[in-house]
C-alpha positions in Angstrom: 0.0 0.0 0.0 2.8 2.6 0.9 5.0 2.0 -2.3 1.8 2.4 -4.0 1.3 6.2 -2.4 4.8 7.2 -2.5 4.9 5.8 -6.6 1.7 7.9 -7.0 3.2 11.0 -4.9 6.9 10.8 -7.5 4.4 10.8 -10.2 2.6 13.7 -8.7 5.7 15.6 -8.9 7.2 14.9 -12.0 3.5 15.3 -13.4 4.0 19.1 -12.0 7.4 19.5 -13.3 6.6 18.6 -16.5 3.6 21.0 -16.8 1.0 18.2 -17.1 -1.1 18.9 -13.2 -2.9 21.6 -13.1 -3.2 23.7 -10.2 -5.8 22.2 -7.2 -5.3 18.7 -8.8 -4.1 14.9 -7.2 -3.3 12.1 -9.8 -5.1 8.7 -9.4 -4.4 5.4 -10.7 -8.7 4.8 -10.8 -11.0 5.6 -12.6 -13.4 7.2 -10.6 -17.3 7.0 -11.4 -19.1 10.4 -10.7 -22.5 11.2 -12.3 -26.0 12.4 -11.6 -29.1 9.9 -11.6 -28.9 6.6 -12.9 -27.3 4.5 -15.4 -29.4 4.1 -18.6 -29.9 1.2 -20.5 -28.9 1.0 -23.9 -30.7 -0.6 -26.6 -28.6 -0.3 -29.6 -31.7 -1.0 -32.2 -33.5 2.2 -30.9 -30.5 4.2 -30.1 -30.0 6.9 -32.3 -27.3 10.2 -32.7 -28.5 13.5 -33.7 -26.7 16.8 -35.3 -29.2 19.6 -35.9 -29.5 24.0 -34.6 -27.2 25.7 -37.0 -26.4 23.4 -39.5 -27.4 23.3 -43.8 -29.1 19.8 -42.9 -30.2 17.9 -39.7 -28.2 14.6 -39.1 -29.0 11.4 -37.9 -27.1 8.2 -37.3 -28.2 5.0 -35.8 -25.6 3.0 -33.5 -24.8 0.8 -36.4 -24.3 4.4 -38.9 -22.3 5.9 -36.5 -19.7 2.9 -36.0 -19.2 3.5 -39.8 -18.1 6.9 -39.5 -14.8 7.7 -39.9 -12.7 6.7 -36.3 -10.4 8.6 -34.5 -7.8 7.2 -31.6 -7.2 10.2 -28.9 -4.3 10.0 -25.8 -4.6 12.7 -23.3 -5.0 13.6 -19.8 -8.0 14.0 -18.4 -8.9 16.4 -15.4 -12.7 16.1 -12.8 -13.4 19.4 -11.2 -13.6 17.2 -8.0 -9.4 17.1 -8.0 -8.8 13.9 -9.8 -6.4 13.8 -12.5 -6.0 10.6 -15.0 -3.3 11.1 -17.3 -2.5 9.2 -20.6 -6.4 8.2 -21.0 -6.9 6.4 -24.6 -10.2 7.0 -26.3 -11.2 5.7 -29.6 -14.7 7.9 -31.3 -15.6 10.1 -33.9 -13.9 13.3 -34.4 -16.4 16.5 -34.9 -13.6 17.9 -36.6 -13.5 15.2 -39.4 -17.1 14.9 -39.8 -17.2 18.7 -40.6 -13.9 18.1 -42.6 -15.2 15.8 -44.5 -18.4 17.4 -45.4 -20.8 15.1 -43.3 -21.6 17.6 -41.2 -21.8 21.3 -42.7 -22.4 24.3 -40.1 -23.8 27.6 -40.7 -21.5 30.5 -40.5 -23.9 31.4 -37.5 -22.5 28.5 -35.2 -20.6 29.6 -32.3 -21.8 26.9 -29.5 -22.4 23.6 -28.7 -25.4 22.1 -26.5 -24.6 18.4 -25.6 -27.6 16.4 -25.0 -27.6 13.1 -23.5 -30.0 10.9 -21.5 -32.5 12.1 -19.1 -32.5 15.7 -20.6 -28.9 16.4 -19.4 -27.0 19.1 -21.3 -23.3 20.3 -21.2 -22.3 23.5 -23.1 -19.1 24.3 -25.2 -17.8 26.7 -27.3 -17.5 25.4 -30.9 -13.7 26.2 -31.1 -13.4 23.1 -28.3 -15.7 20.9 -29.5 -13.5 21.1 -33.4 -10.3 20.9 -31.5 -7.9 18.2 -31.6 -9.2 17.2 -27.7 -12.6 17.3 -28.3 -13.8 13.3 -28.9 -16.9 11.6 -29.4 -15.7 8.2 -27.9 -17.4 4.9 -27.8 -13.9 3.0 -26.1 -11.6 3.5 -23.5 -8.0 1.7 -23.7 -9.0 -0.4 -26.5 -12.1 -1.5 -25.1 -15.9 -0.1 -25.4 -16.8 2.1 -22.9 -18.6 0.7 -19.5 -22.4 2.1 -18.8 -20.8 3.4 -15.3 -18.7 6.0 -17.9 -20.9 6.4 -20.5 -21.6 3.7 -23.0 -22.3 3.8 -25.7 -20.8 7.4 -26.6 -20.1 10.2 -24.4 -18.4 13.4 -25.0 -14.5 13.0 -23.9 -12.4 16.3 -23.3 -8.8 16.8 -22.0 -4.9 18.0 -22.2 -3.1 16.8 -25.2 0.7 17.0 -24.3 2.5 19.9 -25.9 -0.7 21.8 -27.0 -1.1 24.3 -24.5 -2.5 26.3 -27.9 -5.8 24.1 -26.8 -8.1 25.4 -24.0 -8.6 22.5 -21.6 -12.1 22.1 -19.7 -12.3 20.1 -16.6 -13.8 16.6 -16.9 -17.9 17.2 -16.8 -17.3 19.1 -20.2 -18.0 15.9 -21.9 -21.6 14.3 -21.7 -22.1 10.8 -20.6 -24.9 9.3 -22.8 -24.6 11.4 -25.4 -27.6 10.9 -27.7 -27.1 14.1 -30.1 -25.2 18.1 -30.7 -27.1 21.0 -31.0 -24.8 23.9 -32.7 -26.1 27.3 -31.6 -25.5 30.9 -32.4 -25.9 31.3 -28.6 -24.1 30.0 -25.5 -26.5 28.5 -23.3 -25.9 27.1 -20.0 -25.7 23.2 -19.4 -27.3 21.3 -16.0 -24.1 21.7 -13.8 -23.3 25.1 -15.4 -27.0 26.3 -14.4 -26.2 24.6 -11.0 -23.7 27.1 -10.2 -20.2 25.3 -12.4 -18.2 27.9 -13.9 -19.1 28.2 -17.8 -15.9 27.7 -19.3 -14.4 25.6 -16.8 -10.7 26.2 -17.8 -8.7 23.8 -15.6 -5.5 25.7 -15.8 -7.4 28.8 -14.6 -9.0 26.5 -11.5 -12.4 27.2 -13.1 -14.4 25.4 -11.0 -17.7 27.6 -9.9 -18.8 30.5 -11.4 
């Protein structure tokens, strides 16, 4: 047990040195659960993912459509407003990014934010330069493997710090939905659940943005 907290603790420090732990943060080895209300069931022959708000055409993909799309593998570190810090996370998704890039998704010059909507009517707000940055995923797997229900299968939102690219912004944890079942791009932020609940709106981890 105690070369386990002293290998955590040398990691804590290095992880500081090299610019990688943000301020207010403790590395774990976990993976901690943390979410509000239940776990849903998935049924992947009603499941369905939706695009619309400012976009030339309303999208929709069923779970089968959206494994087709084109698949992205992500490495960073991930940060929870309640201290945590994981780092060299794996996801595997769908890039916003490439769907745009590759014309599968085309936006209106009007669309500045992001609304994510997952189950149970919970929402999670971003600006639409983070959700088409490189650390902005839409994963479906976790270290090679599918994601668990307890973290958000079958697709949840994943944001974090990619090493070297302190060009992106970096939002703390709850930035990316659990159960995401669609986008809605928007010409105007709008506050999520936990934003409306009193979280700080752009939740900038470096900036220990954690209330508003």
């Amino acid at each position: 047990m105690f070369a386990g907290i002293f290998k955590r603790k040398s990691l804590e420090e290095q992880s500081k040195k090299e610019g990688r732990l943000p301020p207010g943060q403790s590395l774990t080895q976990k993976f901690p659960v943390l979410h509000y209300g239940p776990v849903p069931v998935f049924n992947p022959a009603t499941w369905d993912f939706r695009i619309w708000g400012e976009v030339e055409e309303d999208k929709s993909w069923s779970w089968d459509e959206f494994n087709q799309l084109p698949r992205t593998t992500l490495t960073m570190d991930i940060h929870c407003v309640t201290r945590w810090s994981k780092l060299d996370t794996t996801w595997g998704g769908v890039s916003v990014r490439t769907l745009i890039d590759q014309g599968l998704v085309k936006l209106k010059p009007s669309a500045k934010y992001v609304l994510q909507h997952a189950e149970y009517g919970f929402t999670v707000n971003l600006p639409l330069e983070v959700v088409l940055a490189d650390n902005f995923l839409l994963a479906t797997h976790y270290n090679g493997q599918p994601l668990a229900p307890e973290h958000g299968a079958p697709l949840r939102g994943v944001v974090g710090y990619l090493s070297g690219r302190e060009d992106l912004m970096t939002p703390y944890f709850w930035k990316g939905a659990k159960w995401l079942r669609g986008m809605e791009f928007m010409a105007n932020d709008r506050p999520g659940f936990w934003e409306q609940a009193g979280y700080h709106n752009e939740a900038d981890v470096w900036k220990e943005e954690r209330f508003g």
